[in-house]
MIVEX-393404 format. One record per residue (C-alpha): residue number from 1; chain; x, y, z. Coordinates in steps of 0.001 Angstrom, whole numbers, m for minus. Layout:
BEGIN
+-----+-------+---------+---------+---------+
|  nr | kette |       u |       v |       w |
+-----+-------+---------+---------+---------+
| NUM |     A |       X |       Y |       Z |
...
+-----+-------+---------+---------+---------+
***
This chain:
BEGIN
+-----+-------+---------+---------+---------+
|  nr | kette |       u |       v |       w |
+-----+-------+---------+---------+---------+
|   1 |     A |  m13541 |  m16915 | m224752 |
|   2 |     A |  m10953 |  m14186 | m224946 |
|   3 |     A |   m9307 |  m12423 | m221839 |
|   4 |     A |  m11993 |   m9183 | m220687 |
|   5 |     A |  m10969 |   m5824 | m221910 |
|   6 |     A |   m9208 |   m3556 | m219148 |
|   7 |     A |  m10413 |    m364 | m219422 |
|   8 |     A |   m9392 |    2711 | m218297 |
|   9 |     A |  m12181 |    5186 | m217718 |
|  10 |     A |  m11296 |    8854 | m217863 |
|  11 |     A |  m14179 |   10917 | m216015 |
|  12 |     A |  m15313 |    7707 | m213911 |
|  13 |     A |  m17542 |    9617 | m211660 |
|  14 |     A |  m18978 |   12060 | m214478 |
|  15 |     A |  m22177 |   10901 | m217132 |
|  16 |     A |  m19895 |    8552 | m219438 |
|  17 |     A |  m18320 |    7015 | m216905 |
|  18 |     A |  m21501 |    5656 | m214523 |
|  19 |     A |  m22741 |    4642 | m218006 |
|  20 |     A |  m20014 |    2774 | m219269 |
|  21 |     A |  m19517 |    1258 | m215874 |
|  22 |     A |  m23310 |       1 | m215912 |
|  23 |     A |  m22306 |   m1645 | m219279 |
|  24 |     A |  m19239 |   m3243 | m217391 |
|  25 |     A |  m21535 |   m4213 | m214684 |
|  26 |     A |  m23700 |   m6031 | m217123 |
|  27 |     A |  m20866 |   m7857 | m218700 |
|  28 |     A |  m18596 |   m8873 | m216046 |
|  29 |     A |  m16829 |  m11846 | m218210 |
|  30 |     A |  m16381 |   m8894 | m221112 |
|  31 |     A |  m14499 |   m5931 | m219444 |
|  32 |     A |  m12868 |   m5062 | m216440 |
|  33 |     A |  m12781 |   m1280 | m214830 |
|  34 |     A |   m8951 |   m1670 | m214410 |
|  35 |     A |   m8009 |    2153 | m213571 |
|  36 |     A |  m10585 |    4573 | m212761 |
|  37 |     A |  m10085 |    8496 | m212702 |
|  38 |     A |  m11669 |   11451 | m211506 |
|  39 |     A |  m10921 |   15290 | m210631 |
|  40 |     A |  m11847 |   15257 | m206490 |
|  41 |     A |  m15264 |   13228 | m205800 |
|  42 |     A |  m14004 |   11239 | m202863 |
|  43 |     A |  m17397 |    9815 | m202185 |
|  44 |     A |  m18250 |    8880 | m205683 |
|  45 |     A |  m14793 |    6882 | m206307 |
|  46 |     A |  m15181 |    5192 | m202783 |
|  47 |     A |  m18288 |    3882 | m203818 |
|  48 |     A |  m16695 |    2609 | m207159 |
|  49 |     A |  m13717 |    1538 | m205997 |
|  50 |     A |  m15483 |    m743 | m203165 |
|  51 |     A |  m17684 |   m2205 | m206275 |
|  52 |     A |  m15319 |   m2605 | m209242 |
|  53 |     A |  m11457 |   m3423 | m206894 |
|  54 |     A |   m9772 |   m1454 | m210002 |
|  55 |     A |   m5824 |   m1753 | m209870 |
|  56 |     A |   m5557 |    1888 | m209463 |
|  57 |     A |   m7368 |    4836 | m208849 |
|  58 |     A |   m6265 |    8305 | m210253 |
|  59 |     A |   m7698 |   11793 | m209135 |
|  60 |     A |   m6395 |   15232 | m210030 |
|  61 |     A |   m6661 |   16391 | m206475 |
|  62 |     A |   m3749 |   15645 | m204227 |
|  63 |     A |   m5868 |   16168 | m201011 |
|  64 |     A |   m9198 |   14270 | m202308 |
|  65 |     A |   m6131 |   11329 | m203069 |
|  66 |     A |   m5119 |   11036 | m199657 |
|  67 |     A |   m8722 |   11446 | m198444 |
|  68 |     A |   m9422 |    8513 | m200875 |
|  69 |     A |   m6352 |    6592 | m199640 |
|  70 |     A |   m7529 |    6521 | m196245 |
|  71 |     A |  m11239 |    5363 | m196792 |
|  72 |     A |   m9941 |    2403 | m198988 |
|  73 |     A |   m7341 |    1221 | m196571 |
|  74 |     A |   m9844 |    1537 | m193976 |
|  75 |     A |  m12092 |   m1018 | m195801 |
|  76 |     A |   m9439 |   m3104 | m196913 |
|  77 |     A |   m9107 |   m2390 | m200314 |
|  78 |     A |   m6182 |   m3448 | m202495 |
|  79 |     A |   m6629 |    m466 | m204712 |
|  80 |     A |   m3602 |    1731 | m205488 |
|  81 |     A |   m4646 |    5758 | m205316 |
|  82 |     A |   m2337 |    8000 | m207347 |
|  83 |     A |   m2709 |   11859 | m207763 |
|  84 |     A |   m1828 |   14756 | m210412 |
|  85 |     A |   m1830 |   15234 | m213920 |
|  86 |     A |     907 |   13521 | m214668 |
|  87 |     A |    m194 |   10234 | m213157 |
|  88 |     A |   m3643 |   10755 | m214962 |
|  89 |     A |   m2041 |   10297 | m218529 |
|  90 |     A |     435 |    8136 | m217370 |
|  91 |     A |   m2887 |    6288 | m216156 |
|  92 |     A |   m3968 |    6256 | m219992 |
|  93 |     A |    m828 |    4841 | m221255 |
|  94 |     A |    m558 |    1984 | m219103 |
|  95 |     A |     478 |   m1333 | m220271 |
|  96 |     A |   m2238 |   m3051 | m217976 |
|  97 |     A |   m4994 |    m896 | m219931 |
|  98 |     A |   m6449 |   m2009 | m223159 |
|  99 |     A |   m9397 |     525 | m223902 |
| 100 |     A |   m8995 |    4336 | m222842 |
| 101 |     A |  m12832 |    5584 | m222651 |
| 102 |     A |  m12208 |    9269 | m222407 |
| 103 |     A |  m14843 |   10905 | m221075 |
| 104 |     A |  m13248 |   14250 | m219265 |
| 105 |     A |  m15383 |   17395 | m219550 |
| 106 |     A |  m12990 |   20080 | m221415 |
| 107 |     A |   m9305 |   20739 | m222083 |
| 108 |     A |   m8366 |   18590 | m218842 |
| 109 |     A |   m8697 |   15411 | m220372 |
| 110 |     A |   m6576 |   16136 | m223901 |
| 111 |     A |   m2764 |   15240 | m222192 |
| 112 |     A |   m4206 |   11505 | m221103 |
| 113 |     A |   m5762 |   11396 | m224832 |
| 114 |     A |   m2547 |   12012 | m226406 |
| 115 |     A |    m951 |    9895 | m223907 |
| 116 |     A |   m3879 |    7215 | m224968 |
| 117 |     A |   m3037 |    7726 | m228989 |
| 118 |     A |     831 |    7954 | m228138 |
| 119 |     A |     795 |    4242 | m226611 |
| 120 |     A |   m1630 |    2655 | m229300 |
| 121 |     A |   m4776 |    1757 | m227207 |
| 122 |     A |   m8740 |    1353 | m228239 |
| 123 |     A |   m9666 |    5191 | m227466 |
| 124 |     A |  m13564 |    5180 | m226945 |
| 125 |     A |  m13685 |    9054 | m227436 |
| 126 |     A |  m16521 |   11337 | m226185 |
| 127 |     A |  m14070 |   14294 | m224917 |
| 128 |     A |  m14439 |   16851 | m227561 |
| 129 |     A |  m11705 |   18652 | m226818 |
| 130 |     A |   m8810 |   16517 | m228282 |
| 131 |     A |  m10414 |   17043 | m232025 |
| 132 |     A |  m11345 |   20718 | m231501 |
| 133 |     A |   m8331 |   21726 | m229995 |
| 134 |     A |   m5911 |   19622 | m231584 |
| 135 |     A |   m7724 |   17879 | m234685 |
| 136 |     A |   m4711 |   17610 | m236851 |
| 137 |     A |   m2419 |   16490 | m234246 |
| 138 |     A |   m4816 |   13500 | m232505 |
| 139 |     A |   m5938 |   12414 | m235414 |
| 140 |     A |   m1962 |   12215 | m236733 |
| 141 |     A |    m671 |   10664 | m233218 |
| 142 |     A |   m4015 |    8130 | m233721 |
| 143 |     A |   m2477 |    7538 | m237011 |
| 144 |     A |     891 |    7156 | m236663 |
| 145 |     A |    1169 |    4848 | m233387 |
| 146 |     A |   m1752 |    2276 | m234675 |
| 147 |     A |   m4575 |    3312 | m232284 |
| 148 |     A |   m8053 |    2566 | m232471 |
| 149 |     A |  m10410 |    5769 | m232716 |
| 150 |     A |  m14209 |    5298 | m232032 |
| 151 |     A |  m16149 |    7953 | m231400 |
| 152 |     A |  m19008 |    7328 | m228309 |
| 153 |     A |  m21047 |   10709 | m229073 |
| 154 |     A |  m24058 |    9871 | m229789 |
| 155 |     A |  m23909 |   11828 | m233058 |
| 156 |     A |  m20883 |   10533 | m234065 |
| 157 |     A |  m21412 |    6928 | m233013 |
| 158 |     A |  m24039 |    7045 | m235646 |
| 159 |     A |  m22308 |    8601 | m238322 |
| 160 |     A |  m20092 |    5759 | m237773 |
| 161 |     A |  m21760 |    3131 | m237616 |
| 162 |     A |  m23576 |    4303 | m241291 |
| 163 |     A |  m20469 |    4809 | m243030 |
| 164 |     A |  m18704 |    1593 | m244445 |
| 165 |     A |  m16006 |     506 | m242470 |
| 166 |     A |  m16835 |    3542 | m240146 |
| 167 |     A |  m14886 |    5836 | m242900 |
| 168 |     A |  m15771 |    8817 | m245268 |
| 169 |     A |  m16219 |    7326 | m249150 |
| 170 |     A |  m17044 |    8048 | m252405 |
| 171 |     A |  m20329 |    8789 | m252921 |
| 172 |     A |  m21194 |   10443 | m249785 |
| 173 |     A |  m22890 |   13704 | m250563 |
| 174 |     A |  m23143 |   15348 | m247078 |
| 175 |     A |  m23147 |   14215 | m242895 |
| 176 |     A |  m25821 |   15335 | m241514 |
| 177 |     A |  m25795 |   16376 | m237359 |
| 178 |     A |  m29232 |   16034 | m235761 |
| 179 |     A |  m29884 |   18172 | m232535 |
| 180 |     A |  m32623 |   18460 | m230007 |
| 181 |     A |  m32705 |   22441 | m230073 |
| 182 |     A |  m32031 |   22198 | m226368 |
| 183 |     A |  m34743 |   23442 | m223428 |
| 184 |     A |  m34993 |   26924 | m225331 |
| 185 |     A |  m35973 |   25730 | m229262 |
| 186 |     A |  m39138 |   27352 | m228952 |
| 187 |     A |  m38051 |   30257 | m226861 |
| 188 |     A |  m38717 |   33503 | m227991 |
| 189 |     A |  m35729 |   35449 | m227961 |
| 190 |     A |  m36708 |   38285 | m225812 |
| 191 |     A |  m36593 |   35370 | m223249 |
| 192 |     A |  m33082 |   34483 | m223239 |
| 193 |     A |  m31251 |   36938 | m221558 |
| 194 |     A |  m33407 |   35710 | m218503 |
| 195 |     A |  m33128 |   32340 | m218285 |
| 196 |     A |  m31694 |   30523 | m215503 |
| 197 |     A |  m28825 |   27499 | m215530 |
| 198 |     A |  m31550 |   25626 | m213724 |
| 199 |     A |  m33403 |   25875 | m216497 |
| 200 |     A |  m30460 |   25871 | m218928 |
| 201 |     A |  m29409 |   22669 | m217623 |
| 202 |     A |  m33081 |   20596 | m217446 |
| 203 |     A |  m32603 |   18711 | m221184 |
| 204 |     A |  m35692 |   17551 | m222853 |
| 205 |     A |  m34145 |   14302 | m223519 |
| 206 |     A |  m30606 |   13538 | m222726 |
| 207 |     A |  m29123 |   13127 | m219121 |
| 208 |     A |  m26141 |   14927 | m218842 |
| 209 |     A |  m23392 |   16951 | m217229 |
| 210 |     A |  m24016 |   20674 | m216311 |
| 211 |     A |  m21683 |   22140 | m218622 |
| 212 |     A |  m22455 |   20185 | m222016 |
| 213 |     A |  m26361 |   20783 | m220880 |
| 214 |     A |  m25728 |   24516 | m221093 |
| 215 |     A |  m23530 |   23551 | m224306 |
| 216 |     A |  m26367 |   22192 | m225649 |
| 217 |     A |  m28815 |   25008 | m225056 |
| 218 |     A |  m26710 |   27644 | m226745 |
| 219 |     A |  m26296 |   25060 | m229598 |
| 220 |     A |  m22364 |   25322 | m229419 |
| 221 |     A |  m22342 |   21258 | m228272 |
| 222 |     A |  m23416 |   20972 | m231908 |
| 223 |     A |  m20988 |   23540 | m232911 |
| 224 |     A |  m18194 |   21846 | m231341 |
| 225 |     A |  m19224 |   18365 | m232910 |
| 226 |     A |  m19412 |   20130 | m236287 |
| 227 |     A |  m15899 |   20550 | m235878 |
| 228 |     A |  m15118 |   16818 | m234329 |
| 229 |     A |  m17139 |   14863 | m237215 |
| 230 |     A |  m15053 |   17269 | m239374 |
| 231 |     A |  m11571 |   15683 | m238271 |
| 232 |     A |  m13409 |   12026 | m237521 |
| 233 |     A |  m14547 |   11425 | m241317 |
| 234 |     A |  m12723 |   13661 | m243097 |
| 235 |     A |  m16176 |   15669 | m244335 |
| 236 |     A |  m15421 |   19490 | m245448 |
| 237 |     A |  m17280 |   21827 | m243668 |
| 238 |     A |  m19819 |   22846 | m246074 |
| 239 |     A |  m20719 |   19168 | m246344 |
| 240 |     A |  m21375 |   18792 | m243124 |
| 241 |     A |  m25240 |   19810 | m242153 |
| 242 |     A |  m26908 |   20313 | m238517 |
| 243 |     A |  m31000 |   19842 | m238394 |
| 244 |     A |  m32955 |   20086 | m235192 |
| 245 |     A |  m34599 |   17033 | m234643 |
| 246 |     A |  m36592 |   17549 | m231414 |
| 247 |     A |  m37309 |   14011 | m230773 |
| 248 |     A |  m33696 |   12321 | m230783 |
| 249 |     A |  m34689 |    9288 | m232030 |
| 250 |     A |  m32590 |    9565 | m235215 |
| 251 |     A |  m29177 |   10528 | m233572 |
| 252 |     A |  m27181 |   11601 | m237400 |
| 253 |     A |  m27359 |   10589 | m240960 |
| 254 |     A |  m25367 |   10073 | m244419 |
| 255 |     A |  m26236 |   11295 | m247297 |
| 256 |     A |  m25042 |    9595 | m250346 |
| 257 |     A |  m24847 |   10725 | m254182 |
| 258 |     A |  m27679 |    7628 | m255342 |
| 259 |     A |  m29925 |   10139 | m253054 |
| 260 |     A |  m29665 |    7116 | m250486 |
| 261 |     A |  m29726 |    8493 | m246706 |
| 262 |     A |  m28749 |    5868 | m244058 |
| 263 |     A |  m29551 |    6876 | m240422 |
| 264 |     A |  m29194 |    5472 | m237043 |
| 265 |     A |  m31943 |    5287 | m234615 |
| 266 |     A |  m32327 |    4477 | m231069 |
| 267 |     A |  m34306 |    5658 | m227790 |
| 268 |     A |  m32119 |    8659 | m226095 |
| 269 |     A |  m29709 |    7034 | m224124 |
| 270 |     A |  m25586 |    6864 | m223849 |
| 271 |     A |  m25359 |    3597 | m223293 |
| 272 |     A |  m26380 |    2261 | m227022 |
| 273 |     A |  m23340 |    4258 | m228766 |
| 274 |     A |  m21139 |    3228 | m225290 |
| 275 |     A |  m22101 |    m186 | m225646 |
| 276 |     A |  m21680 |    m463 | m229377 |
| 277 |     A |  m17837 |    1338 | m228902 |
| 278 |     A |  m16734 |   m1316 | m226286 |
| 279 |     A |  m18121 |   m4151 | m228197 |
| 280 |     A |  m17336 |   m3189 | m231383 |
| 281 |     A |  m17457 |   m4905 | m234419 |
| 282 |     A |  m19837 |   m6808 | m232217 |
| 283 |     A |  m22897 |   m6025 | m230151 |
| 284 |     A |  m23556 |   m6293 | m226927 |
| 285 |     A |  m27159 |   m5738 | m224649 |
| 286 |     A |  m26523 |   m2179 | m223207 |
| 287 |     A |  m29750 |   m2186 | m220845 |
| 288 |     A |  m31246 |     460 | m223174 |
| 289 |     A |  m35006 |     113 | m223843 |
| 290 |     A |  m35957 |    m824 | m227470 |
| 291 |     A |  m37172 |    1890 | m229513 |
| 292 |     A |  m40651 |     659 | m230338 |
| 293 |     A |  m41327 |    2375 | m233908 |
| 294 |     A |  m45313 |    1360 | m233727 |
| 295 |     A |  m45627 |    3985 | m230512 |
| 296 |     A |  m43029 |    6527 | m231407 |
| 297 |     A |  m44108 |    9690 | m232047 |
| 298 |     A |  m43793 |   11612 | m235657 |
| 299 |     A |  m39974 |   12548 | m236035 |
| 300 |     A |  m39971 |   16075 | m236927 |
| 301 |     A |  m36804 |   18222 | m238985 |
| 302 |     A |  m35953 |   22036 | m239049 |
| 303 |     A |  m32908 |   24124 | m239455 |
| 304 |     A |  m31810 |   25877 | m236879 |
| 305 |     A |  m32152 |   29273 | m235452 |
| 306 |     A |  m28913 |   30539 | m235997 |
| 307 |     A |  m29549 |   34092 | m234986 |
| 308 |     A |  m31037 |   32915 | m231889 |
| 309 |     A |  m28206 |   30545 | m231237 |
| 310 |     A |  m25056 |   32487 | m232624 |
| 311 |     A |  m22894 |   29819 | m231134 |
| 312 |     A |  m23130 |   27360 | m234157 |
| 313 |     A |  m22030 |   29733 | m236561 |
| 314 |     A |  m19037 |   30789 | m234351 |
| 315 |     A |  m17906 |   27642 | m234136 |
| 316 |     A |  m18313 |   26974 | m238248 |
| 317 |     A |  m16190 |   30333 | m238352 |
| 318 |     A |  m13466 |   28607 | m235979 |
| 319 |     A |  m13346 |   25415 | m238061 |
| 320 |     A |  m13028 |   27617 | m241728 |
| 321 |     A |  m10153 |   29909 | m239819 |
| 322 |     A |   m8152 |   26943 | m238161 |
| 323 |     A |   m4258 |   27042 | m236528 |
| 324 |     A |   m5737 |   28172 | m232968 |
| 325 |     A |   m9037 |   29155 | m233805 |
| 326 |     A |  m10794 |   26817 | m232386 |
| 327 |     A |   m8677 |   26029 | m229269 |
| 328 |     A |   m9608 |   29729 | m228600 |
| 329 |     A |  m13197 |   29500 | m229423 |
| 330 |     A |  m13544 |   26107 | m226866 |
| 331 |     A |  m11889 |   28220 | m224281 |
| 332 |     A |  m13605 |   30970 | m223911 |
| 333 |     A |  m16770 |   28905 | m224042 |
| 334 |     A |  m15540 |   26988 | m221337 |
| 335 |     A |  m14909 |   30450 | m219453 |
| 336 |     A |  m18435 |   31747 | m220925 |
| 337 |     A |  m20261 |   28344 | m219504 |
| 338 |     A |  m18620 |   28397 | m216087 |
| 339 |     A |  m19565 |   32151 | m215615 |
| 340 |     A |  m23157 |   31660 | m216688 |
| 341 |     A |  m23738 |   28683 | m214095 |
| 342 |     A |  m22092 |   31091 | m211561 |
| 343 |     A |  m25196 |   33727 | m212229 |
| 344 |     A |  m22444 |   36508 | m213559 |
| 345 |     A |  m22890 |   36343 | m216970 |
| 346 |     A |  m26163 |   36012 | m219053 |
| 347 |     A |  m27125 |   33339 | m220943 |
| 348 |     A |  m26821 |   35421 | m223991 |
| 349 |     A |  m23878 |   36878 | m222617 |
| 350 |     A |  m22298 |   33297 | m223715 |
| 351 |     A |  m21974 |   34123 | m227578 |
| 352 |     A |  m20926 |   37433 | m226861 |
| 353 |     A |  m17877 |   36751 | m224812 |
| 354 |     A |  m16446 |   34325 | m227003 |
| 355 |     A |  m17036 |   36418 | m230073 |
| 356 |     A |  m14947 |   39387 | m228136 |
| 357 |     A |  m12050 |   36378 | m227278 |
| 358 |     A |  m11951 |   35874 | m230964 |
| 359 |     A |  m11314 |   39216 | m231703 |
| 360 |     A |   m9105 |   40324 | m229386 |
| 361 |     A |   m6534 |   37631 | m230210 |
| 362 |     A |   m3926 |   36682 | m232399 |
| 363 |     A |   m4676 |   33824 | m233964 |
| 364 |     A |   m1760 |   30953 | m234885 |
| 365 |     A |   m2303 |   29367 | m238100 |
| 366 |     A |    m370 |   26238 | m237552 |
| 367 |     A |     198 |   25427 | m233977 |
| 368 |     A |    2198 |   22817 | m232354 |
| 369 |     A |     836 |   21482 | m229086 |
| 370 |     A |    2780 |   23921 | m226905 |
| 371 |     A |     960 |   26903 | m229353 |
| 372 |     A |   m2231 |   25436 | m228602 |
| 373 |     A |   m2379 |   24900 | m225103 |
| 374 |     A |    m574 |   28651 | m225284 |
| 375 |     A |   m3793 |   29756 | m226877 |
| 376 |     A |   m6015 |   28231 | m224411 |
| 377 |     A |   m4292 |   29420 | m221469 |
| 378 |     A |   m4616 |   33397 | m223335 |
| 379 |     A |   m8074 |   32872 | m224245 |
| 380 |     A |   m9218 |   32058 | m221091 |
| 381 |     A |   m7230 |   34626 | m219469 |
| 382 |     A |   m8750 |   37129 | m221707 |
| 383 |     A |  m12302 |   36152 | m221074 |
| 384 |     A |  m11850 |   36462 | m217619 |
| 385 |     A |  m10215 |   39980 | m217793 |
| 386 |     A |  m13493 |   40704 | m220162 |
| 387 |     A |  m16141 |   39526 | m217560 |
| 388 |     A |  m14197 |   41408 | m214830 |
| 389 |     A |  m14255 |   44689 | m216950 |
| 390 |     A |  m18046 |   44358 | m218029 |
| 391 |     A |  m16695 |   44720 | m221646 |
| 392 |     A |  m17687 |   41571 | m223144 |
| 393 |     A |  m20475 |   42412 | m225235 |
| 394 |     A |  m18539 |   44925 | m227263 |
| 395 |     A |  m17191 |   42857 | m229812 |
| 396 |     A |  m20391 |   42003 | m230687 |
| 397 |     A |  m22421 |   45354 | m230409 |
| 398 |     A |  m19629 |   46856 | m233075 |
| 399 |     A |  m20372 |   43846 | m235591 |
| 400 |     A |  m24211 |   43884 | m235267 |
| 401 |     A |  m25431 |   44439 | m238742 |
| 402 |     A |  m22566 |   44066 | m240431 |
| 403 |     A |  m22825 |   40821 | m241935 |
| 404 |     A |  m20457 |   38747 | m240528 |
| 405 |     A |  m21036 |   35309 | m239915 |
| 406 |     A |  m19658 |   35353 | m236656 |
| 407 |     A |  m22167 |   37781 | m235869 |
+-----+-------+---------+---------+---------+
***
């Protein structure tokens, strides 16, 4: 049997990384949680730490380091703590590490990713932002340097797994992105301005983080993945489709020109497409409960609501414009997200403020990395100077009714 994988698992205390760490903890002989990172949860990485003895433990937070530090050495651990961003990629470069899983929430994780692509490793990728902010230049540095991309989205696990060889061919007509609709699909719309992030944040199927929850109700998650599976495969825009599937038992599809449609199914859970990612080209048991097709339920399709969820088409509008676009559109989501779970911005207030970002910036239409991390830092400087002025539904009051997509 070969030597177990060393992984390094960015976002160890978040959703992906418990899940890929029960996977590890099922397969002890298979893979071996050799760095784990996090942002500040002390007690969280104790607890891991103490259980999986990585080499080395990374957090953002100086003082949650040293707080870490201190509880290890008092139990008489041989794990070495490291802080900052700069020892965080550094982390994902290491020559001890063989698999990156990336699993940061938001523009945090993308230096470690590039890092990750820069040194060649298995990247196991479920941050979005390293293909929404910088699709041409990840996908080039995965390129160039000979590392392995696979995607651990559930959408985009599928699509892979469908497609030969995990790549766009000839013959495929269209890639089609199935959604839940989120806790609001059958909302009326009246009702959204009032809704809380408790509720925002209760998914019908999926457990996940707070942010990509609310993601997911406004439909820009799906927006945002429109825009990944566009750099992942290769697929045009217009070719690529989203259809609310409220039962998320088929997780995406191809469509091919013989009129052929290959899907992947699978109970709603993140450790199939985690499991099939660390194992892959072979399969592993990911503790997931077999879908049992005799008792499931009908599996019902519709398009979405896109003037009830603006955020899909403002993301499609991102993807068409390109150069900084998008880095700007992620941004002031981020902003948008953050202020909504902090009760000072509306839940439709979320469209609205990133539609006003896009407008009131320059856009860039072929960044470097320093111009796109420029255009992160304006956009979300810009949204916050909105919500402090009250002025960011204005942008969108002046388009209504005038046709726009973004609109």
């Amino acid at each position: 049997m070969s030597a177990p994988a060393r992984l390094c698992i960015l976002g160890a205390t978040g959703s992906i990384g418990l899940q890929t760490l029960d996977i590890v903890r099922r397969h002890p002989q298979r893979f071996v949680a050799d760095t784990l990172v996090a942002n500040r949860n002390v007690e969280s990485m104790l607890s891991l730490c103490r259980e999986f003895a990585p080499r080395l433990a990374v957090l953002a937070d100086a003082d949650a380091a040293t707080q870490l530090d201190a509880g290890l050495r008092r139990s008489g651990s041989d794990t070495r703590v490291v802080a900052g961003a700069t020892a965080l990629a550094e982390s994902a470069a290491a020559a001890d590490v063989d698999t990156v899983v990336a699993g940061i929430v938001g523009a945090a994780g993308l230096a470690a990713n590039l890092a990750a692509a820069r040194a060649g490793k298995r990247i196991l990728l479920a941050n979005k932002e390293a293909l929404v902010m910088t699709g041409p230049l990840f996908m080039a540095t995965v390129r160039d340097h000979g590392a392995t991309l696979l995607p651990i989205d559930s959408e985009h696990n599928a699509v892979f797994q469908v497609l030969p060889e995990g790549r766009l061919v000839r013959g495929v007509r269209k890639v089609w992105l199935t959604c839940s609709g989120g806790p609001f699909r059958d909302l009326p719309e009246l009702d959204l301005a009032s809704v809380t992030p408790e509720q925002a944040c209760k998914h019908p199927n999926w457990s996940m983080g707070r942010k990509i929850s609310v993601d997911s109700a406004t439909l820009m998650n799906k927006g945002l993945e429109v825009i990944e599976a566009h750099w992942l495969f290769g697929a045009p825009a217009a070719d690529i489709e989203v259809v609310i599937h409220p039962q998320s038992i088929v997780h995406s599809m191809v469509e091919y020109d013989d009129g052929s449609i290959l899907a992947q199914l699978g109970n709603p859970d993140m450790r199939t497409p985690i499991a099939h990612a660390l194992a892959w080209p072979e399969r592993i048991d990911a503790g997931v409960t077999p879908l049992d097709l005799i008792a499931m339920p009908a599996l019902t399709f519709r398009p979405p609501d896109r003037a009830r969820f603006p955020c899909l088409d403002l993301a499609y509008a991102a993807l068409q414009q390109g150069g900084t676009a998008p880095a700007v559109l992620n941004a002031a989501n981020e902003v948008a997200v953050a202020a909504f779970l902090e009760r000072r911005l509306p839940f439709t207030g979320i469209p609205m403020l990133i539609e006003a970002v896009l407008a009131a910036l320059a856009l860039d239409p072929q960044p470097d990395l320093p111009a796109v991390l420029a255009a992160d830092a304006a956009a979300r400087e810009c949204a916050a100077a909105l919500l402090a002025s009250g002025r960011w539904g204005e942008s969108s009051s002046r388009n209504a009714g005038s046709g726009r997509t973004m609109g």
